[in-house]
C-alpha positions in Angstrom: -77.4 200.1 53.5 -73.5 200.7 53.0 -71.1 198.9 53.2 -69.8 199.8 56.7 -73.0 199.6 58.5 -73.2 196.1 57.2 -69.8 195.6 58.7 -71.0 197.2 62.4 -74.3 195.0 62.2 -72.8 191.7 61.4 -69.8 192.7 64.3 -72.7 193.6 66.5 -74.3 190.1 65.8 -71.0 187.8 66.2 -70.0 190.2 69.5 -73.7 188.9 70.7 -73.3 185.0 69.5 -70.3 184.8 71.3 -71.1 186.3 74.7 -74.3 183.6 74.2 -72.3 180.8 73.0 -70.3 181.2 76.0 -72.7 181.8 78.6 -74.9 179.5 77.4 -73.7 177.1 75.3 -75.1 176.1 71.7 -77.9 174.0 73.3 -79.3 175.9 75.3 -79.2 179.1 73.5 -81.9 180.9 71.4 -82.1 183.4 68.5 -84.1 185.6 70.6 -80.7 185.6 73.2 -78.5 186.7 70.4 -81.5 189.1 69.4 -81.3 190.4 73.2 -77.4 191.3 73.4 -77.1 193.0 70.4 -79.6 194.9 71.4 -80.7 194.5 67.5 -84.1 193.6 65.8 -84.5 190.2 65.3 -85.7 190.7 61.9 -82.5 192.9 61.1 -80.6 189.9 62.2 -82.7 187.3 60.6 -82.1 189.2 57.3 -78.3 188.2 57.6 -78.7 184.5 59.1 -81.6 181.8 58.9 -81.0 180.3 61.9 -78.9 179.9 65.1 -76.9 177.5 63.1 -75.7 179.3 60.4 -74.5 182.7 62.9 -72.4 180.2 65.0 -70.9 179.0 61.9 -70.1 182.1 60.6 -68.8 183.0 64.4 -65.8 180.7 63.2 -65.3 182.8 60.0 -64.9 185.8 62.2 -62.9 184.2 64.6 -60.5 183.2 62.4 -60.5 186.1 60.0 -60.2 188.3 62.8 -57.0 187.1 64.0 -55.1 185.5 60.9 -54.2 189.3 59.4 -52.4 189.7 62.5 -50.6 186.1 63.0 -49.3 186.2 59.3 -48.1 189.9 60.2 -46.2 188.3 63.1 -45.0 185.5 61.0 -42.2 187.6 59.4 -40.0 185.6 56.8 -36.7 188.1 57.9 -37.1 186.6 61.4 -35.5 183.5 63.0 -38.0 180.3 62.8 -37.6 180.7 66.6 -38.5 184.1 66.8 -41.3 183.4 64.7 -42.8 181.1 67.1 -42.1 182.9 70.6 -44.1 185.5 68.7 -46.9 182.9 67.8 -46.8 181.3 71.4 -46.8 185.3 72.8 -49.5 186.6 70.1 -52.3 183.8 71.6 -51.2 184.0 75.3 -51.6 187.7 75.3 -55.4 186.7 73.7 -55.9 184.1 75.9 -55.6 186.9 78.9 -57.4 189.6 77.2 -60.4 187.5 76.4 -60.7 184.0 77.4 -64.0 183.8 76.1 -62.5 182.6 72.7 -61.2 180.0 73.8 -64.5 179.0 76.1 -66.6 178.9 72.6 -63.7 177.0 71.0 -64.6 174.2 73.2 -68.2 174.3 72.5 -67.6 174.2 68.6 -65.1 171.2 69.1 -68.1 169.5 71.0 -70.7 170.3 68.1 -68.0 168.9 65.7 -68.2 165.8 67.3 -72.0 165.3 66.0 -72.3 167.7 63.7 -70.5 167.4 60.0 -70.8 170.9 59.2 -68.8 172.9 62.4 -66.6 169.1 61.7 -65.7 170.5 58.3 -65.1 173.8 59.6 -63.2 173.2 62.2 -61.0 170.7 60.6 -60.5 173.6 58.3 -59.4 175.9 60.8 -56.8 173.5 62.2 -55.3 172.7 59.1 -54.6 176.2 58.3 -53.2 177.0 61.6 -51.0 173.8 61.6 -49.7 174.6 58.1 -48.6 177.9 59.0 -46.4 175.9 61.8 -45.5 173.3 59.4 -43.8 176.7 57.4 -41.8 178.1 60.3 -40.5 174.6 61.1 -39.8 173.9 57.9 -38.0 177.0 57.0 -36.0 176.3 61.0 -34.9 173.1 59.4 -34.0 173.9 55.6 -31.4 177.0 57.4 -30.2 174.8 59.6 -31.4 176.3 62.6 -33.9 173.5 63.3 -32.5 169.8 63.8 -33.7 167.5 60.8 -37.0 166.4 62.2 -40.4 165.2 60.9 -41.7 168.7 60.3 -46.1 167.4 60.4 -45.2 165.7 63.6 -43.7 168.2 65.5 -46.1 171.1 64.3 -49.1 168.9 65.5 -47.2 168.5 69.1 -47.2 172.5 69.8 -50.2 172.4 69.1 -51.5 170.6 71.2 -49.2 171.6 73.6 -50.7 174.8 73.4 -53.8 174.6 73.0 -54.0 171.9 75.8 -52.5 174.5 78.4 -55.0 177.2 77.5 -57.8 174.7 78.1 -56.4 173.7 81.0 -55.6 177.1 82.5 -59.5 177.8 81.6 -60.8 175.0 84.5 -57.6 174.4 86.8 -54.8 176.4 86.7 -53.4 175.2 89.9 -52.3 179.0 90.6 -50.1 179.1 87.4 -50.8 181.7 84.8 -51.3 180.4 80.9 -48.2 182.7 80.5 -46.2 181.0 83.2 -47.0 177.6 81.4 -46.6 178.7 77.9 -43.4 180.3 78.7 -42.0 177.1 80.5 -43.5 174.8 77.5 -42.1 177.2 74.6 -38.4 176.9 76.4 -38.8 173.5 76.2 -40.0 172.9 72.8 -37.4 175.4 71.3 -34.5 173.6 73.3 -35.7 170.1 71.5 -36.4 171.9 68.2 -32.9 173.5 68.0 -29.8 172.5 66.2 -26.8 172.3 69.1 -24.3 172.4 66.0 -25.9 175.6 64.4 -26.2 177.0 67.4 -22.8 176.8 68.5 -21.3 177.9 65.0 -23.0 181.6 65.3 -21.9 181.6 68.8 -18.1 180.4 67.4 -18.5 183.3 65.0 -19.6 186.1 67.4 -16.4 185.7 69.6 -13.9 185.9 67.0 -15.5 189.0 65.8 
């Protein structure tokens, strides 16, 4: 089999886990359900995972390979540390409405973590990754100046959970306010306390005496 067939099949099986993940959840879910969406053999897809275990795991890899090519192209170093983070904040509201369902299984892996070592580790994985990348934009916001002299692992962990917390929410009870409504609100907010007042108003200084 090529290379690119491979590819299809093993998109075909994680596209399958995660519609089953979600509808189901992990403990109630079966092999033969994932065999069922794919609308695969389950030998084929017993030849690429030995259990229900090991294709949710890898549903993580794919998760976060499939969207970390496109948040480091977003994360520009030629943009503004604020820039860089609407872009963030837009990149996983625009997901969030295109396909909540990732952030539905998200919930169900945090669960498993909770008694299971293995998604544990590879979640924890996951989240320090993500809140490094923050820890960078931050970090480079505070070494131009254009971020206020703050502790840079604290303040990263805070939009995250700010973040994450309102997509969660908006999953269950929105209260008739869109995840984009909230995020937008919450990102004005967190740039306002992030910024430095002085920087700010030297480029504005320097704009009206051009």
């Amino acid at each position: 089999m090529n290379e690119t067939k491979q590819i299809q099949r093993k998109e075909q099986i994680m596209d399958a886990a995660l519609r089953t993940i979600v509808q189901k959840g992990y403990d109630n879910s079966r092999m033969d359900d994932i065999v069922k969406i794919s609308n695969m053999s389950k030998g084929a897809i017993y030849w690429y995972y030995k259990s229900k275990k090991d294709v949710y795991l890898d549903l993580i890899n794919y998760w976060v390979l499939r969207y970390s090519a496109v948040i480091n192209h977003l994360i520009e170093e030629d943009h503004s540390a604020a820039d860089q983070l609407k872009s963030l904040f837009l990149y996983f509201t625009k997901q969030f409405e295109n396909d909540p369902s990732l952030y539905k299984a998200l919930i169900e892996f945090w669960t498993l973590a909770g008694r299971d070592k293995d998604f544990q580790k590879k979640l924890n994985k996951v989240y320090s990754n993500f809140l490094m990348l923050l820890e960078d934009i931050i970090s480079r916001g505070v070494e131009t100046g254009e971020f206020k002299n703050l502790n840079v692992q604290i303040t990263a962990l805070s939009i995250m959970v700010n973040i994450e917390g309102i997509l969660w929410f908006t999953l269950f009870d929105a209260h008739g306010i869109s995840a984009r409504e909230y995020i937008n609100t919450i990102t004005d907010f967190i740039l306002s306390g992030l910024t430095n007042k002085s920087s700010s108003k030297g480029i504005l200084d320097e704009s009206s005496n051009k």
